[in-house]
N, CA, C and O atoms as a CHARMM CRD file, in Angstrom:
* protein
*
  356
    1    1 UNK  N      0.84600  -1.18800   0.00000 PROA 1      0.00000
    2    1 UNK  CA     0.00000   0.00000   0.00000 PROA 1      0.00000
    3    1 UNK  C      0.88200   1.23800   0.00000 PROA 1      0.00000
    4    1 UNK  O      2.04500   1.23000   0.40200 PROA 1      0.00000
    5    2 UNK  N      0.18000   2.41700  -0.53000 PROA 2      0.00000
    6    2 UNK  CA     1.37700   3.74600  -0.84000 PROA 2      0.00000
    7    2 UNK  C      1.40300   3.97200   0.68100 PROA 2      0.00000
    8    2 UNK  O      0.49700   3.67100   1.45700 PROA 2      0.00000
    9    3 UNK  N      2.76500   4.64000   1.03800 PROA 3      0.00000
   10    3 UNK  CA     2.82600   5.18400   1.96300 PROA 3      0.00000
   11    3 UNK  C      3.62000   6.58300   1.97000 PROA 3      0.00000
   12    3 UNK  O      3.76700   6.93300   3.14100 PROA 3      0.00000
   13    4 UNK  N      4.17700   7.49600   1.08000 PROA 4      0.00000
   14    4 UNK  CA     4.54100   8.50900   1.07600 PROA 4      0.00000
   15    4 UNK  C      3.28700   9.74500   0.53000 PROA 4      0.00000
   16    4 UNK  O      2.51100   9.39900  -0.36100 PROA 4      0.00000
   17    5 UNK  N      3.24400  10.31000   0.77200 PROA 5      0.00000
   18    5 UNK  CA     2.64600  10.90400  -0.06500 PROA 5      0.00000
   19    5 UNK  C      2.44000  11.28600  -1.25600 PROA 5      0.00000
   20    5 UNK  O      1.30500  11.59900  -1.61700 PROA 5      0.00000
   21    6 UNK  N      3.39300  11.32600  -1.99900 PROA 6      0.00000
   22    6 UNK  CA     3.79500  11.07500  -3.24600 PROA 6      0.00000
   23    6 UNK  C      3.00400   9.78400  -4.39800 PROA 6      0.00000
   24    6 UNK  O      2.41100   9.66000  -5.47000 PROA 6      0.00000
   25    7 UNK  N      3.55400   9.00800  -3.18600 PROA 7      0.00000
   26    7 UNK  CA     3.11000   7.48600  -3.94900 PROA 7      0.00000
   27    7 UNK  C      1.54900   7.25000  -3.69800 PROA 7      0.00000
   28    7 UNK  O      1.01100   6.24600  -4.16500 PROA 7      0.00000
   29    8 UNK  N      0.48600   8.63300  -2.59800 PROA 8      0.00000
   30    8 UNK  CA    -0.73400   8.04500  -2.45100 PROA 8      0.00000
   31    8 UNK  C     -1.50400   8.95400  -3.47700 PROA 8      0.00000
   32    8 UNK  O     -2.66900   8.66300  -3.75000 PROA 8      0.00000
   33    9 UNK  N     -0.77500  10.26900  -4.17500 PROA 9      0.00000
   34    9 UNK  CA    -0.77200  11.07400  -5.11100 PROA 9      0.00000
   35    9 UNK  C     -1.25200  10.12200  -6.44000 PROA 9      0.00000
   36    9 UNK  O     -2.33800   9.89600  -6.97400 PROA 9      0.00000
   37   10 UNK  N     -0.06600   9.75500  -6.64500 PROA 10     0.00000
   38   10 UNK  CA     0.24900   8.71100  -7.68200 PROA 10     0.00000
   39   10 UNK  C     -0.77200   7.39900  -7.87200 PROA 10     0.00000
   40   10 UNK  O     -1.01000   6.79600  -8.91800 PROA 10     0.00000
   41   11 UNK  N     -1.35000   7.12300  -6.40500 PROA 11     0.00000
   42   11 UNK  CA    -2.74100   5.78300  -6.85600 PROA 11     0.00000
   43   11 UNK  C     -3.69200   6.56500  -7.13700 PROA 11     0.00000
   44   11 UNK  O     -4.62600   6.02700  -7.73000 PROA 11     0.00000
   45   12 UNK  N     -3.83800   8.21600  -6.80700 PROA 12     0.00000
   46   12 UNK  CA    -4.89400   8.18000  -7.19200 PROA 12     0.00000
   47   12 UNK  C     -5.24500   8.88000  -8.49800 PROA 12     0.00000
   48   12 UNK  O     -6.36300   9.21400  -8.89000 PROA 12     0.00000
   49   13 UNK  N     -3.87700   9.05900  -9.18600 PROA 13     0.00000
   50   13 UNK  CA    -4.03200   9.70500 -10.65000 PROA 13     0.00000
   51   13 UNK  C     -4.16800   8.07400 -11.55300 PROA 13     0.00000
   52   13 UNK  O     -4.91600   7.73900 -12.47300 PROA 13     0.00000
   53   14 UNK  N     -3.20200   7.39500 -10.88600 PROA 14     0.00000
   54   14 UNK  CA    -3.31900   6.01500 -11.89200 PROA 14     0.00000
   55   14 UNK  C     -4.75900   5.28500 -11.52700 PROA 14     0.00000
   56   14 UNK  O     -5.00200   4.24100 -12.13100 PROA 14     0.00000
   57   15 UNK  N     -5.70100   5.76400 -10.59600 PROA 15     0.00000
   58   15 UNK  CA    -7.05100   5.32500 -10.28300 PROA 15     0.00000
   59   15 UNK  C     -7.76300   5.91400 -11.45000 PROA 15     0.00000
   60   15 UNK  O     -8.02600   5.19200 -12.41200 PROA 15     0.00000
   61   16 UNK  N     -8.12200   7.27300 -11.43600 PROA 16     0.00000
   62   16 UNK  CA    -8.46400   7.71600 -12.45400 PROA 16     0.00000
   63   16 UNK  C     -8.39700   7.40100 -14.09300 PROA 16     0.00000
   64   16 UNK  O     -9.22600   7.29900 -14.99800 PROA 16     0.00000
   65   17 UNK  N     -6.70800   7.28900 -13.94600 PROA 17     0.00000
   66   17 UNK  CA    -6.55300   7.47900 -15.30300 PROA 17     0.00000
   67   17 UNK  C     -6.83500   6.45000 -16.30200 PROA 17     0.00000
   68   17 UNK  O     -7.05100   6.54000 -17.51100 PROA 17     0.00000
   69   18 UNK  N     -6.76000   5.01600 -15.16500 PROA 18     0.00000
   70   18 UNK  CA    -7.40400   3.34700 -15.47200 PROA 18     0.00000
   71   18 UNK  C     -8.73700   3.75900 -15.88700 PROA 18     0.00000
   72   18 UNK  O     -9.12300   3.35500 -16.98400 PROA 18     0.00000
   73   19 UNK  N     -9.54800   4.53900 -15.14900 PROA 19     0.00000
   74   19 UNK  CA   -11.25200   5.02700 -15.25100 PROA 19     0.00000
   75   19 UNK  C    -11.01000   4.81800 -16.90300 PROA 19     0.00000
   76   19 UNK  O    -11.09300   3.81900 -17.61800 PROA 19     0.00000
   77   20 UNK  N    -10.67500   6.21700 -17.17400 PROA 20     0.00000
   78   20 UNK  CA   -10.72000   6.58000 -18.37900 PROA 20     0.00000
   79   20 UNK  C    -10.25100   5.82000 -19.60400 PROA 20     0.00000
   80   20 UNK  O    -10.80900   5.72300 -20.69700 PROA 20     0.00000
   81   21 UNK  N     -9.08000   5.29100 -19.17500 PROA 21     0.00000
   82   21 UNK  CA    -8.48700   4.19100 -20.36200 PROA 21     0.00000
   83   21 UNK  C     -9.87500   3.18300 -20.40000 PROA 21     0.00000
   84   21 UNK  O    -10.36300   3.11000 -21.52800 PROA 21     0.00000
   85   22 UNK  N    -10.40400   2.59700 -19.61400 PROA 22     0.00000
   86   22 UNK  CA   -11.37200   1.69300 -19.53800 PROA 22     0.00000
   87   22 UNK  C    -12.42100   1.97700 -20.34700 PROA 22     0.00000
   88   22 UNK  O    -12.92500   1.12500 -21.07900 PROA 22     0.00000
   89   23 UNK  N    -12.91400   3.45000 -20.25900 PROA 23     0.00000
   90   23 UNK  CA   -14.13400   3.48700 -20.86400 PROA 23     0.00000
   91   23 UNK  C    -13.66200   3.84600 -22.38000 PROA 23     0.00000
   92   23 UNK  O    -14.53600   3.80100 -23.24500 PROA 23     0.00000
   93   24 UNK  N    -12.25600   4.22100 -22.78300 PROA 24     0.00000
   94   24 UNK  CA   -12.23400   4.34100 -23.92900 PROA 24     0.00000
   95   24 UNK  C    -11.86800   2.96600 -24.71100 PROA 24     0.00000
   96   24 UNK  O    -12.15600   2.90200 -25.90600 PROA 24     0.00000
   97   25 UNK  N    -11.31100   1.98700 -24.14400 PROA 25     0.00000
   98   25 UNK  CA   -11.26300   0.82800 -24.45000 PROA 25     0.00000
   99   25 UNK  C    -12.64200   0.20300 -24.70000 PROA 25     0.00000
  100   25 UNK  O    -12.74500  -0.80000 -25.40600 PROA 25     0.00000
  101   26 UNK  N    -13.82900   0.86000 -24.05600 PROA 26     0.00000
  102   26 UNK  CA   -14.88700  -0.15100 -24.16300 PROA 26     0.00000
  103   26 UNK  C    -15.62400   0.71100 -25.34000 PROA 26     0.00000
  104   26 UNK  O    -16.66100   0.16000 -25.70900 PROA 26     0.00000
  105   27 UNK  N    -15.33200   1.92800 -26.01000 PROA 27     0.00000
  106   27 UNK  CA   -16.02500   2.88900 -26.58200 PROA 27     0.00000
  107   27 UNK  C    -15.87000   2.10200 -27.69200 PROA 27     0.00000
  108   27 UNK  O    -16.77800   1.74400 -28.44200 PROA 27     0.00000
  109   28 UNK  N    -14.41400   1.77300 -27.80900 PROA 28     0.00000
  110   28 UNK  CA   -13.56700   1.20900 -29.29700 PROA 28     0.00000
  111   28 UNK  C    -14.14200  -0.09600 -29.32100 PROA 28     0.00000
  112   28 UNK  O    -14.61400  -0.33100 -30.43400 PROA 28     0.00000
  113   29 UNK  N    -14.26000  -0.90400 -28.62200 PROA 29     0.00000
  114   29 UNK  CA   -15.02800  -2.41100 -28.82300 PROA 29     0.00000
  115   29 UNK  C    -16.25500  -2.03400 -29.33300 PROA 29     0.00000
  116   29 UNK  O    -16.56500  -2.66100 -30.34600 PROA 29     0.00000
  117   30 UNK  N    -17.18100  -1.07500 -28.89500 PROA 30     0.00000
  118   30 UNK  CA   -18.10600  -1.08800 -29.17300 PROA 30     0.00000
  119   30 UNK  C    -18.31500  -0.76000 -30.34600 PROA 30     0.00000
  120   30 UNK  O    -19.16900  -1.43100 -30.92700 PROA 30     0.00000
  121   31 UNK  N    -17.67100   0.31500 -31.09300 PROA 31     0.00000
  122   31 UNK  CA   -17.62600   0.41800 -32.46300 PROA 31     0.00000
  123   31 UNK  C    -16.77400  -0.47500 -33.03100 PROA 31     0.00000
  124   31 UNK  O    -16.88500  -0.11100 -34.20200 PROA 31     0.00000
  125   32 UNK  N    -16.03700  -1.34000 -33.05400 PROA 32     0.00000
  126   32 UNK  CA   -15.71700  -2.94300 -33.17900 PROA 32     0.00000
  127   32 UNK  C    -16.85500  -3.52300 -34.12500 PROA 32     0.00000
  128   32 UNK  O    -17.13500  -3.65600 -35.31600 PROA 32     0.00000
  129   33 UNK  N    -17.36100  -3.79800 -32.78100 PROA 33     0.00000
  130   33 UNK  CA   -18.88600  -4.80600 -32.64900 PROA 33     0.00000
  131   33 UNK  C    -19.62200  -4.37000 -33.79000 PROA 33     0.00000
  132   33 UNK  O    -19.82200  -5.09200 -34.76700 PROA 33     0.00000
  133   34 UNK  N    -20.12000  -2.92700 -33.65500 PROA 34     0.00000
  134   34 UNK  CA   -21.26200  -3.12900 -34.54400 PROA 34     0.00000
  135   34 UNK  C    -20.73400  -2.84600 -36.28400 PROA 34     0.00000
  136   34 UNK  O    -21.50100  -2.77000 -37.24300 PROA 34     0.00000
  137   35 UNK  N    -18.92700  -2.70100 -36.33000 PROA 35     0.00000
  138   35 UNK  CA   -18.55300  -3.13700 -37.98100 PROA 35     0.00000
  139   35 UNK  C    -18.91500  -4.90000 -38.03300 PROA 35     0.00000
  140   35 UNK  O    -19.38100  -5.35900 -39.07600 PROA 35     0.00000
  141   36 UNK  N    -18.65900  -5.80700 -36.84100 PROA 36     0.00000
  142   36 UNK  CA   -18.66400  -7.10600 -36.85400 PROA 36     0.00000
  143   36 UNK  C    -20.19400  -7.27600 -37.04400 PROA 36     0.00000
  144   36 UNK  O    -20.41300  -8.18600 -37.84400 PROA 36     0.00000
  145   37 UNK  N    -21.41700  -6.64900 -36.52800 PROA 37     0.00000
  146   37 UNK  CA   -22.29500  -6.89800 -36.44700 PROA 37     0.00000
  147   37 UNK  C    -23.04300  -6.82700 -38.00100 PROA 37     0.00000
  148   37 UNK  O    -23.86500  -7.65600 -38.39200 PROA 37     0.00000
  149   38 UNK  N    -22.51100  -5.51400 -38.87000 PROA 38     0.00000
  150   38 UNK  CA   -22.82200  -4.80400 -40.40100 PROA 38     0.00000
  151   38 UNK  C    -22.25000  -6.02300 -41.03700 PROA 38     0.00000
  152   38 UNK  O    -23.11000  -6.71900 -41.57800 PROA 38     0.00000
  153   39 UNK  N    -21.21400  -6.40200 -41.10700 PROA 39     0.00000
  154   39 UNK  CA   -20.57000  -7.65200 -41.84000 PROA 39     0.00000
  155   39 UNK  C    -21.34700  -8.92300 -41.66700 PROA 39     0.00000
  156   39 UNK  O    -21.54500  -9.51500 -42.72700 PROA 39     0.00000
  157   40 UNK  N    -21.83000  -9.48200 -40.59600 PROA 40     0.00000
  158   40 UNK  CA   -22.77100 -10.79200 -40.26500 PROA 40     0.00000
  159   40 UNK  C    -23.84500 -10.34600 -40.56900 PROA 40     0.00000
  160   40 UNK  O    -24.57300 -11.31000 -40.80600 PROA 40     0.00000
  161   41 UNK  N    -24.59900  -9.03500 -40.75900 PROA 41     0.00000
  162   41 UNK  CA   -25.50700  -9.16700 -41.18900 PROA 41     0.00000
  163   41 UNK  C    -25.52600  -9.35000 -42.85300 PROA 41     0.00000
  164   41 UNK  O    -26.31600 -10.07200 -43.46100 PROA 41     0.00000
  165   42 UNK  N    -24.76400  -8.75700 -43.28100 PROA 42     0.00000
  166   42 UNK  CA   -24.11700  -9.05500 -44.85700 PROA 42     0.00000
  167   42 UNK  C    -24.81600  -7.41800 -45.45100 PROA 42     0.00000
  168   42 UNK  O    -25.32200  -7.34600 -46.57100 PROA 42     0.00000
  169   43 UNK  N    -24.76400  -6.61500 -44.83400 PROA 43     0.00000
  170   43 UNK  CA   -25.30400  -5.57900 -45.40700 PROA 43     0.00000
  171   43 UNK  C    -23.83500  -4.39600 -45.30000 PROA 43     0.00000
  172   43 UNK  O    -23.31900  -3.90100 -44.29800 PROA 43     0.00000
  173   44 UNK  N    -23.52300  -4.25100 -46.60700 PROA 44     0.00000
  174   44 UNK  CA   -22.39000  -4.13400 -47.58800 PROA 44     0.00000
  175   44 UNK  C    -22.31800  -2.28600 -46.87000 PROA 44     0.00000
  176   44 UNK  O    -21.43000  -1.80500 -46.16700 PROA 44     0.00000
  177   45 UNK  N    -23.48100  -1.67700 -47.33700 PROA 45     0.00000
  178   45 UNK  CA   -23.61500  -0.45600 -47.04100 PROA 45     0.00000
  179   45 UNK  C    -23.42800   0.07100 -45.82600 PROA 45     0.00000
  180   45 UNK  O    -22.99000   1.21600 -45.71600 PROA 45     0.00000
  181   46 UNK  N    -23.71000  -0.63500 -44.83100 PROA 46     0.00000
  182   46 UNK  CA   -24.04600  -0.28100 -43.39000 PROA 46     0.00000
  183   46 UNK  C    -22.58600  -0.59900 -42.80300 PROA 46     0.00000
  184   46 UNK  O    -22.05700   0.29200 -42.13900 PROA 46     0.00000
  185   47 UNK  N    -21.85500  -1.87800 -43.01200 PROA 47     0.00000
  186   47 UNK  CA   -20.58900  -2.13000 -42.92000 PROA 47     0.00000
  187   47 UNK  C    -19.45800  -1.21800 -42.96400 PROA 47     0.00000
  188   47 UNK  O    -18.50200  -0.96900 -42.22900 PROA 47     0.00000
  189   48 UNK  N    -19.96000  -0.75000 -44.23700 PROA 48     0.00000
  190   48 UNK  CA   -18.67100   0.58900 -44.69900 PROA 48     0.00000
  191   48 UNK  C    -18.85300   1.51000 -43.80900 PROA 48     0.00000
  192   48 UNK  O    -17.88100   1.90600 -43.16600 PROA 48     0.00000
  193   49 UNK  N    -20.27000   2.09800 -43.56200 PROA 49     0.00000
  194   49 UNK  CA   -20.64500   3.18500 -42.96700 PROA 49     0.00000
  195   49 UNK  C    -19.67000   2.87200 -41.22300 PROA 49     0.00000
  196   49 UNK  O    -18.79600   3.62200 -40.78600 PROA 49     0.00000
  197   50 UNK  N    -19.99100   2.05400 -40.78900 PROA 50     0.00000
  198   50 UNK  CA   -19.39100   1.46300 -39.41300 PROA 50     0.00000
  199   50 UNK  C    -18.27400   1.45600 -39.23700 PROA 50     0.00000
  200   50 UNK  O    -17.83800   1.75900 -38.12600 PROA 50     0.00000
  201   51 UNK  N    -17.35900   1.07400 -40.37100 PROA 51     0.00000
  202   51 UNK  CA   -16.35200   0.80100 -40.35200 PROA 51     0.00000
  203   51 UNK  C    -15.47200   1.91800 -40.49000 PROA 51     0.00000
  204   51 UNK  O    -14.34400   1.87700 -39.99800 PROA 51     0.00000
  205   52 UNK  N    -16.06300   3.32100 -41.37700 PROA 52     0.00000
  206   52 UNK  CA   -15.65600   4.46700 -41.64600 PROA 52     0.00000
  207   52 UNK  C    -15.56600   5.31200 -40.03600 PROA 52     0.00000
  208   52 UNK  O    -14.57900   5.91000 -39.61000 PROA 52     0.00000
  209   53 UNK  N    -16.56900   5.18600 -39.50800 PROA 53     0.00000
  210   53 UNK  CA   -16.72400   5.62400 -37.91200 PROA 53     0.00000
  211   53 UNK  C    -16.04000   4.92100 -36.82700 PROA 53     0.00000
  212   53 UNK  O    -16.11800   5.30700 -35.66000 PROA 53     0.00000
  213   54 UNK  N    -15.27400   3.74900 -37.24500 PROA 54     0.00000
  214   54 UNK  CA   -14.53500   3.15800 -36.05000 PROA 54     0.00000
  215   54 UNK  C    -13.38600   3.69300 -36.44400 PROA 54     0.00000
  216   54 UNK  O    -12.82500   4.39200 -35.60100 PROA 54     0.00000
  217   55 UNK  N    -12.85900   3.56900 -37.49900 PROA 55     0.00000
  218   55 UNK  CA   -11.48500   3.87000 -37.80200 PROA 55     0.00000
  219   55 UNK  C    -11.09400   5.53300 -37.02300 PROA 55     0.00000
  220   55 UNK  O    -10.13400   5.67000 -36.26400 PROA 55     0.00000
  221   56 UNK  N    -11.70200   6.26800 -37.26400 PROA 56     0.00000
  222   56 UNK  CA   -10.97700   7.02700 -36.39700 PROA 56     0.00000
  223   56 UNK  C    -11.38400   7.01500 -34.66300 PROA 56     0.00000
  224   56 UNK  O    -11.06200   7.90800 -33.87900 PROA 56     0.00000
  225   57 UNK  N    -11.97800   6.07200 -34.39800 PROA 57     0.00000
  226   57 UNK  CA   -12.01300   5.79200 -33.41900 PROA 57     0.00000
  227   57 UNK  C    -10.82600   5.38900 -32.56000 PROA 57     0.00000
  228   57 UNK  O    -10.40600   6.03700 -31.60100 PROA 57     0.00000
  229   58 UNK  N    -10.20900   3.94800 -33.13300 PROA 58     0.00000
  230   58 UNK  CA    -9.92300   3.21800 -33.45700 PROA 58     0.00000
  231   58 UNK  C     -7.93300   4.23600 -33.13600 PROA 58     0.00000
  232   58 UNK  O     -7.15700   4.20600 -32.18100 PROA 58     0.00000
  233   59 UNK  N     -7.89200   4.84400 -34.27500 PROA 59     0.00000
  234   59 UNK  CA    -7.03600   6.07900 -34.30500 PROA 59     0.00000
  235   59 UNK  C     -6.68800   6.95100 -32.76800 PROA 59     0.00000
  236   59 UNK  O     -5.50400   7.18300 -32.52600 PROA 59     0.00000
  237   60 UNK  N     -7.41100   7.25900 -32.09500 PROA 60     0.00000
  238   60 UNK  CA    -7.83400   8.06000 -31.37100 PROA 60     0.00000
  239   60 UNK  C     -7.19700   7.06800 -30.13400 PROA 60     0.00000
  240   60 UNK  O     -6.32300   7.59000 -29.44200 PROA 60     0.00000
  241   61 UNK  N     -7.56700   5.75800 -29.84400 PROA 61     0.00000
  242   61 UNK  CA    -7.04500   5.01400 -28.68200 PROA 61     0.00000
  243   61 UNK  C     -5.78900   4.88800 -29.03800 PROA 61     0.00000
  244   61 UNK  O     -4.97200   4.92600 -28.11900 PROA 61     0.00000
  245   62 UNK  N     -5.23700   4.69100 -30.54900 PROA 62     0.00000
  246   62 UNK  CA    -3.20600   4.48900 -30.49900 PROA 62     0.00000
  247   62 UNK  C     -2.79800   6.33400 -29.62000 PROA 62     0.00000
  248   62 UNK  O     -1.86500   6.52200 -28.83900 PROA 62     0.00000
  249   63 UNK  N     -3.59300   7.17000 -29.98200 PROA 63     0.00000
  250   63 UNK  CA    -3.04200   8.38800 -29.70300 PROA 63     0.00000
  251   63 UNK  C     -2.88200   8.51700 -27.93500 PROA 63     0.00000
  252   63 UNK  O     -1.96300   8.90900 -27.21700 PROA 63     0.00000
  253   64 UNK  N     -3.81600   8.15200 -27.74500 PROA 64     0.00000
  254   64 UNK  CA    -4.09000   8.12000 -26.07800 PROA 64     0.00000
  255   64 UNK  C     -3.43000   7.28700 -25.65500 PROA 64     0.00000
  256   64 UNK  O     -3.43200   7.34300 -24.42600 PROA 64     0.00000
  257   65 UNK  N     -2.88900   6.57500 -26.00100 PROA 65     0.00000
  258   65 UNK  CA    -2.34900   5.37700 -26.05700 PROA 65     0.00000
  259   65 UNK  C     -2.93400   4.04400 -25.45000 PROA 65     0.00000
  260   65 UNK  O     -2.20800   3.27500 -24.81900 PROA 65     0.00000
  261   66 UNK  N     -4.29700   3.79500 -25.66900 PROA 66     0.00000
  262   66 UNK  CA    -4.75000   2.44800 -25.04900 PROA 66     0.00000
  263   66 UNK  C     -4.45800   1.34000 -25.75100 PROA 66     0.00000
  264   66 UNK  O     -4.49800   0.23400 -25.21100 PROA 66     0.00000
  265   67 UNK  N     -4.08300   1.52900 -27.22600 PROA 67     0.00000
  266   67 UNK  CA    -3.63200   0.14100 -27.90100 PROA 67     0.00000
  267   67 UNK  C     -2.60200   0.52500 -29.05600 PROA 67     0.00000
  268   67 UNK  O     -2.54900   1.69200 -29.44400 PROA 67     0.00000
  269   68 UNK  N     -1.96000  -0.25100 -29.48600 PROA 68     0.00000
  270   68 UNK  CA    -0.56800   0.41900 -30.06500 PROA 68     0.00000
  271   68 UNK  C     -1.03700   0.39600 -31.33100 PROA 68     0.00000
  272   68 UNK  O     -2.14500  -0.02500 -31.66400 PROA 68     0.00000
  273   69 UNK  N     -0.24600   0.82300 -32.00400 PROA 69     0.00000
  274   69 UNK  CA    -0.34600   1.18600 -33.33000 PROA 69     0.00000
  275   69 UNK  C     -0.74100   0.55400 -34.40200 PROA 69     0.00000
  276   69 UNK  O     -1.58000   0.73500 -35.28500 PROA 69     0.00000
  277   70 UNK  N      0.52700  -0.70500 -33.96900 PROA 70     0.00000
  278   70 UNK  CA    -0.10100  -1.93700 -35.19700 PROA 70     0.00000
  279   70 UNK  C     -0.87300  -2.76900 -34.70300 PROA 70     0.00000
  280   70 UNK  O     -1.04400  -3.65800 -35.53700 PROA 70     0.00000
  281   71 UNK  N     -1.34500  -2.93100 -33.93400 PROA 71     0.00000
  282   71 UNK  CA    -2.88500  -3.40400 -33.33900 PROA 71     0.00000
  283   71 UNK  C     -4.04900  -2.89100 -33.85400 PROA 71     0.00000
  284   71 UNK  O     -4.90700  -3.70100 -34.20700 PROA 71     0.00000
  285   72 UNK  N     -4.33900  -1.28400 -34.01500 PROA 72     0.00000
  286   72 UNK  CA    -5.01800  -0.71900 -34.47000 PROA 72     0.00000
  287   72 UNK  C     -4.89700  -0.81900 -36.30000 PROA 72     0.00000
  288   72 UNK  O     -5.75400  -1.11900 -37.13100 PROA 72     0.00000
  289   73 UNK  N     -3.77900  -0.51500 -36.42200 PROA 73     0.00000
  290   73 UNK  CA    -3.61700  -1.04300 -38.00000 PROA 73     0.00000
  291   73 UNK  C     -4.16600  -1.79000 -38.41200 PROA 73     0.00000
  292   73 UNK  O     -4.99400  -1.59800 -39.30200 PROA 73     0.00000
  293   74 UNK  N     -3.76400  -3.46100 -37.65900 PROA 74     0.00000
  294   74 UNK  CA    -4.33200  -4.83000 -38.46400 PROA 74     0.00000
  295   74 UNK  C     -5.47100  -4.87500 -38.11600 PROA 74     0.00000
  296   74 UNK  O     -6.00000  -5.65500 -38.90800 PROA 74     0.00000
  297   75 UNK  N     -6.18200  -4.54000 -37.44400 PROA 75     0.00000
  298   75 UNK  CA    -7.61600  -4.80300 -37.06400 PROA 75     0.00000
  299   75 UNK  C     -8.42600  -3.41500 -37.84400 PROA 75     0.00000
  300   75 UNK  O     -9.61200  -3.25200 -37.55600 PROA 75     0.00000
  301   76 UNK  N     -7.91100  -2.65400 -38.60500 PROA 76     0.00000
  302   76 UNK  CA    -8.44000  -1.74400 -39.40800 PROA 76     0.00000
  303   76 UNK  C     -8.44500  -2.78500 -41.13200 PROA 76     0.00000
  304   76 UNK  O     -9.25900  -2.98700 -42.03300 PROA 76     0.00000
  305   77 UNK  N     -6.85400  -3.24300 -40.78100 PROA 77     0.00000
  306   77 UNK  CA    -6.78700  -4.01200 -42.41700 PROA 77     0.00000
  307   77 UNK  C     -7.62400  -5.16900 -43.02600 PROA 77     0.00000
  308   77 UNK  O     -7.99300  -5.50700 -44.15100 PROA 77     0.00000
  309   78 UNK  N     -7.78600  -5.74500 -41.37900 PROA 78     0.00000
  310   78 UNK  CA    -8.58600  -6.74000 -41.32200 PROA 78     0.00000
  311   78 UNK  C     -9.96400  -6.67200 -41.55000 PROA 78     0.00000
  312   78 UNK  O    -10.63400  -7.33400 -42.34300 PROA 78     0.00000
  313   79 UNK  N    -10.26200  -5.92500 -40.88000 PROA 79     0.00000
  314   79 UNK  CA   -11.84200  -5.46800 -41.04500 PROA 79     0.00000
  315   79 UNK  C    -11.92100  -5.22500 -42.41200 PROA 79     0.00000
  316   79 UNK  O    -12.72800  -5.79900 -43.14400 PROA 79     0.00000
  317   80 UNK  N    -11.21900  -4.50300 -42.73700 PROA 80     0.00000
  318   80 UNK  CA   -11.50000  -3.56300 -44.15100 PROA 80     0.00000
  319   80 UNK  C    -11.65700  -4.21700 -45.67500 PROA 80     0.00000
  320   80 UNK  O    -12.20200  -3.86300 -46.72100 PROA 80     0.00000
  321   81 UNK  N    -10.78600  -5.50000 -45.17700 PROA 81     0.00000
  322   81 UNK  CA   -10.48200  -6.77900 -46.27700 PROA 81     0.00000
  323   81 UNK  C    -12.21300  -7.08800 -46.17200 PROA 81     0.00000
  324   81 UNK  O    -12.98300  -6.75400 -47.07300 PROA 81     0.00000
  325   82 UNK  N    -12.44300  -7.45100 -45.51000 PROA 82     0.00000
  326   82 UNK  CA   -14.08700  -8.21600 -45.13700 PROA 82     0.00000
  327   82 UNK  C    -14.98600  -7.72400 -45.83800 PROA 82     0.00000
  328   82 UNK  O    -15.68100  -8.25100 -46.70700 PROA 82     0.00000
  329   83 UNK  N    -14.95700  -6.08700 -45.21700 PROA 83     0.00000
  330   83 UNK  CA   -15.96700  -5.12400 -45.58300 PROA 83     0.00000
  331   83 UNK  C    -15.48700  -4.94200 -47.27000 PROA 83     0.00000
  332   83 UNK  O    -16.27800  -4.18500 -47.83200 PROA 83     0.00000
  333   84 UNK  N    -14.79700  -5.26100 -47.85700 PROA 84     0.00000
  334   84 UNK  CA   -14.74600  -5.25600 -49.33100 PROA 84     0.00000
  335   84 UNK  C    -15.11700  -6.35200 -49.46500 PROA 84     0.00000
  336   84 UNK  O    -16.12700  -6.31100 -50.16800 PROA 84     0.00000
  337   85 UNK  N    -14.87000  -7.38600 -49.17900 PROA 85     0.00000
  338   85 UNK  CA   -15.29100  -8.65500 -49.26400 PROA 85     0.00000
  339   85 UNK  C    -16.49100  -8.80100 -49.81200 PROA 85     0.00000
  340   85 UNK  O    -16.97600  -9.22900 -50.85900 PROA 85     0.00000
  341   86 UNK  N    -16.92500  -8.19600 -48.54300 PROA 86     0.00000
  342   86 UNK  CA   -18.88100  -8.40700 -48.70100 PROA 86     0.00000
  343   86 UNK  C    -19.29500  -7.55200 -49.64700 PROA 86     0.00000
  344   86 UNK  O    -20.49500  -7.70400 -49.87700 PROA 86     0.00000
  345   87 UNK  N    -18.61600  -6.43500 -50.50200 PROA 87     0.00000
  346   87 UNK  CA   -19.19900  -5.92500 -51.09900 PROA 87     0.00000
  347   87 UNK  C    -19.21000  -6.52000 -52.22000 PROA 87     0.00000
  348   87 UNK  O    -20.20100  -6.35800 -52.93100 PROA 87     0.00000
  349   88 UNK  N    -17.91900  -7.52000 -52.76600 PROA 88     0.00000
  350   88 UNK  CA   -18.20200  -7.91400 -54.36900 PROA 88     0.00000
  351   88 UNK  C    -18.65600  -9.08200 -54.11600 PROA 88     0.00000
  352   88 UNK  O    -18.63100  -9.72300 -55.16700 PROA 88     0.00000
  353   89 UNK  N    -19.10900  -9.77300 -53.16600 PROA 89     0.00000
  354   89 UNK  CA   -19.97000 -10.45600 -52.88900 PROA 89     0.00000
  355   89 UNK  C    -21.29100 -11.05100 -53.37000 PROA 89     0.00000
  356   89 UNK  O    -21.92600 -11.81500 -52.64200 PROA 89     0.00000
C-alpha cells in the first residue's frame, strides 16, 4: 500500500486514469462490434458506414495510447479486407 505521499498522489491519478483508459477501451469495442455486427448481417452499405466511424475511433485510442499502433492497423486491415469482401460479394 502507498505510503509517502507522493506514492498516495500517484494511486490516485493512476485510479483515475485506469477510469478513463477503460471506458475508452470499451467505446472502441463497441464500435468494433457493430462493424462485426454490419458484416454478419451481410449488409455491404451499413458495414462501410461502421467501419468508416470506427477507424478514427480506433485512431484516437493508439493516440491516447490504449492500444498500439499496429494493433489498431491490423484490425483496421482486417476489417476492411471483409468489408470489401462483402461488397463484391
Amino acid at each position: 500500500m502507498a505510503n509517502t505521499p507522493q506514492s498516495k498522489k500517484r494511486a490516485r491519478q493512476i485510479e483515475r486514469q485506469t477510469a478513463v483508459n477503460k471506458a475508452r477501451r470499451s467505446r472502441i469495442r463497441t464500435f468494433l462490434r457493430k462493424v462485426e455486427e454490419a458484416i454478419a448481417s451481410g449488409n455491404a452499405d451499413a458495414a462501410r458506414e461502421a467501419l468508416k466511424s470506427a477507424q478514427p475511433e480506433l485512431m484516437r485510442g493508439v493516440t491516447k495510447g490504449v492500444v498500439h499502433k499496429n494493433t489498431a492497423a491490423r484490425k483496421i486491415s482486417r476489417l476492411s479486407a471483409r468489408v470489401k469482401a462483402l461488397a463484391t460479394a
